[in-house]
C-alpha positions, 0 to 999 in steps of 0.5 A, a space after each residue: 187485437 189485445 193479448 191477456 196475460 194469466 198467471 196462476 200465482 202472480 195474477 190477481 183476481 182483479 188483475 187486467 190482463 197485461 203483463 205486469 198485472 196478469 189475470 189470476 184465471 183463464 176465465 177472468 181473460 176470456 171475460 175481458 177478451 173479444 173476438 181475435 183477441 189473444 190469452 197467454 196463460 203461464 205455468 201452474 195448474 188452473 182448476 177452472 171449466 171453460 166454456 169459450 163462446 168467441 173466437 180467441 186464441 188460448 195458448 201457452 205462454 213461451 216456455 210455459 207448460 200450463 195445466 188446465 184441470 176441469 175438474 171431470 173424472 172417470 167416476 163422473 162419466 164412467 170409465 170409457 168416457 175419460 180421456 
């Protein structure tokens, strides 16, 4: 099992993952994760669509208040489907 980091503003986008050089996307990890692997993702606002298809914990860093933004708006799925 291998942890990710992701880090909006230090992270690069060919960073490998670790703590001192951190994915600059929740994308960027996923595709470098595996199965039970774990991505820790910092503050900032990540302006990304996920699609996760395997099994990996995604979960703020400690102390971190990350914001994930798809993207979707009421004016794309009509009022009653925006949550």
């Amino acid at each position: 099992m291998a942890t990710f980091y992701v880090d909006t503003t230090e992270g690069t986008g060919d960073g490998p993952g670790t703590a001192d050089q951190p994915c600059k996307t929740i994308n960027q990890a996923l595709n470098r994760a595996t199965a039970g692997d774990v991505i820790l993702v910092h503050d900032g606002v990540y302006r990304e669509q996920l699609t996760v298809d395997k099994s990996v914990t995604i979960t703020a860093a400690p102390g971190a208040t990350p914001e994930l933004d798809g993207g979707y708006s009421p004016r794309l799925f009509g009022d009653s489907a925006y949550v």
